[in-house]
N, C-alpha and C positions, 0 to 999 in steps of 0.2 A: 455887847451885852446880850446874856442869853434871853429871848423871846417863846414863851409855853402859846404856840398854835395846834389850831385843831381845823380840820376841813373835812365837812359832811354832805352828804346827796340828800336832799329829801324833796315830797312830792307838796305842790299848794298846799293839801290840808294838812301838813306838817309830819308826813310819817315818812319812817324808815321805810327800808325794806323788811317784807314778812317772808314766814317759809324759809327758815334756814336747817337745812338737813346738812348729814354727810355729799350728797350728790348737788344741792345748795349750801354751799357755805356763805352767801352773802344774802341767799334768800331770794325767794322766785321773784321778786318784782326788784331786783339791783338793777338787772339790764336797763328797766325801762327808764329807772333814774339815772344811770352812768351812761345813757346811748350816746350825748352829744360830748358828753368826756372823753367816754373810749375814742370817739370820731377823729379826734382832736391831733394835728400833726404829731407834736410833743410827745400825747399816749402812744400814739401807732408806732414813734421812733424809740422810745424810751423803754417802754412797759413791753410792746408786742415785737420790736426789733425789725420796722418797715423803715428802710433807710433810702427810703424812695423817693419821699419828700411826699408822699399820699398824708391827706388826713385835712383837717379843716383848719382855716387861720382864725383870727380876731380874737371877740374876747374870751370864747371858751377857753382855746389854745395859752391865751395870754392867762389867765388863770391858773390852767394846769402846770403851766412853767413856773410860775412862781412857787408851787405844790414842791416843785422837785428839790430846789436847790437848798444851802443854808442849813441845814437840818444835822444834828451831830449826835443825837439818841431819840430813840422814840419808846413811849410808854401805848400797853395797848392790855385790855380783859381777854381773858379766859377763854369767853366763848368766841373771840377773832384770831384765837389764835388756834384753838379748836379742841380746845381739853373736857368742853362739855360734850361734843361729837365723840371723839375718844378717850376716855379717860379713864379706860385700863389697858392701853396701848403703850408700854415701855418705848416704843422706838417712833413713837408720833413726833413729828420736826415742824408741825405745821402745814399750810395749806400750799406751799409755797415751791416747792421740789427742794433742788439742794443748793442750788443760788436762788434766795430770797433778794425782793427788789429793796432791802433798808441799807445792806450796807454800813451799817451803826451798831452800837448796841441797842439791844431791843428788852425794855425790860416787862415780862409781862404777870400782871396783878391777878395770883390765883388763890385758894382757900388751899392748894393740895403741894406748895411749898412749903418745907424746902425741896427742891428738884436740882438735880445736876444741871448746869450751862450746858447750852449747845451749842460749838459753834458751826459755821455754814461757810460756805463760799464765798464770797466778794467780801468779806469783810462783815456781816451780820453775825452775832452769836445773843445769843437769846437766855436771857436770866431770869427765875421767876422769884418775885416775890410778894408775901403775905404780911404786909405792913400795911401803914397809913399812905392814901396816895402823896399825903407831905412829903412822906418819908421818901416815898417811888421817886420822886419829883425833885429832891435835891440829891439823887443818888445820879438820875438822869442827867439831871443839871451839870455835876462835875464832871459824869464822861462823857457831856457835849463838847467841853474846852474851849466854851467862849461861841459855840455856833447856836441852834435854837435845837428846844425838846417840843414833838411832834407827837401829840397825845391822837394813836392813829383809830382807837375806837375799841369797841362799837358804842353805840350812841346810848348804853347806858353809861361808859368810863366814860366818856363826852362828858355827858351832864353830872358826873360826880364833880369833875375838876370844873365847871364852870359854876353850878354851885357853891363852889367850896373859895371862888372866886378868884382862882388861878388863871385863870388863859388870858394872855396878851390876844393876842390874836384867833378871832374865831371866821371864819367863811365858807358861808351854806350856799350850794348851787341847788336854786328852787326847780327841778323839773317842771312843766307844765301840763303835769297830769294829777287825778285823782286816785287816791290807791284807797282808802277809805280802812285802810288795817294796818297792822307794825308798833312801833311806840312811835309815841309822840315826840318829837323834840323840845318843841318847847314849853312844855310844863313844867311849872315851879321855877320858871326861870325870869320870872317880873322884873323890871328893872333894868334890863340888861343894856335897854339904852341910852340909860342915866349915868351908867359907867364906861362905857365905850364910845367912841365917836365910831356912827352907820353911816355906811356909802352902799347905794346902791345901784346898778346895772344891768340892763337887761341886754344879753346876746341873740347873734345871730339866728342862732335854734329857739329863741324862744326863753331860754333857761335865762333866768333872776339870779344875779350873785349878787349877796346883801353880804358885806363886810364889816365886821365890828372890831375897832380898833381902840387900847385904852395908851 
């Protein structure tokens, strides 16, 4: 059965990363919340292509693995995929070169659809559309074929679909730092643990994965 997760970075006081330009596209302070992810066997082998066996084990690792697999469409905004950075750029494919790491379809929720697909390398082609995320979300649904849809961000399409009370599956790796700017995660989102069963854990680095599962 298809499962809607979602996996976010954020710091103690609960922000994203801030500063997202063309030259940042995740925003100056991603590094300092992705450091013990990137670290991670999994990321160096997967993501960066270090087939060395370099990179850290436990539970980060054990986290990120589970990030990869299962996943058969992913829904993702505008500005992750970078139409507010470019958005008079006809031949913009995203942030990604010409093999993106999805590998799925990728549907992404813009104001400036309808837009031509695109597709990419490995298997990613990228749709955009100007619907309800309901609508995103069972379109996703049926081109998963029974695997899970992976709502990849940014953390305002986050908080749309867990308002709107969609995500099975949500898990934030708390960095243990203070960024004191960005958006917030978790505002407006009261309750959440009334509807999900929380687990949480704290890794080797320091970083808190708090799990919410319904």
């Amino acid at each position: 059965m298809t499962r809607v997760r979602i996996n976010l970075n954020i710091s103690l006081d609960g922000y994203t990363s801030a500063g997202q330009s063309p030259e940042n596209p995740m925003g100056e302070d991603w590094g300092r919340l992705t450091d013990a992810f990137v670290a991670t066997r999994t990321m160096q082998e997967h993501v960066l292509g270090d087939t060395t066996g370099a990179g850290t084990t436990g539970l980060d690792d054990s986290y990120a693995a589970a990030q990869l697999g299962g996943v058969g469409a992913e829904i993702m905004g505008a500005a992750m995929f970078g139409l507010h950075s470019f958005p008079d750029d006809p031949h913009w494919k995203g942030w990604w070169d010409d093999e993106p790491p999805f590998g799925t379809p990728v549907y992404v929720l813009t104001h400036t659809a309808p837009r031509p697909s695109i597709p990419m390398q490995g298997g990613t082609t990228f749709h955009f559309r100007n619907t309800a995320i309901e609508d995103a979300l069972a379109e996703a649904t049926e081109a998963a074929g029974g695997l899970d849809v992976r709502v990849g961000g940014g953390v305002g399409t986050a908080r749309d679909f867990l308002r709107a009370g969609l995500v099975d599956d949500l898990h934030v790796a708390i960095a243990p730092i203070l960024l004191g700017r960005g958006v917030r995660l978790w505002d407006d989102l009261r309750g959440l643990e009334l509807t999900h069963e929380v687990t949480t854990e704290v890794a080797e680095s320091g970083t808190i994965h708090v799990a919410f599962t319904r």
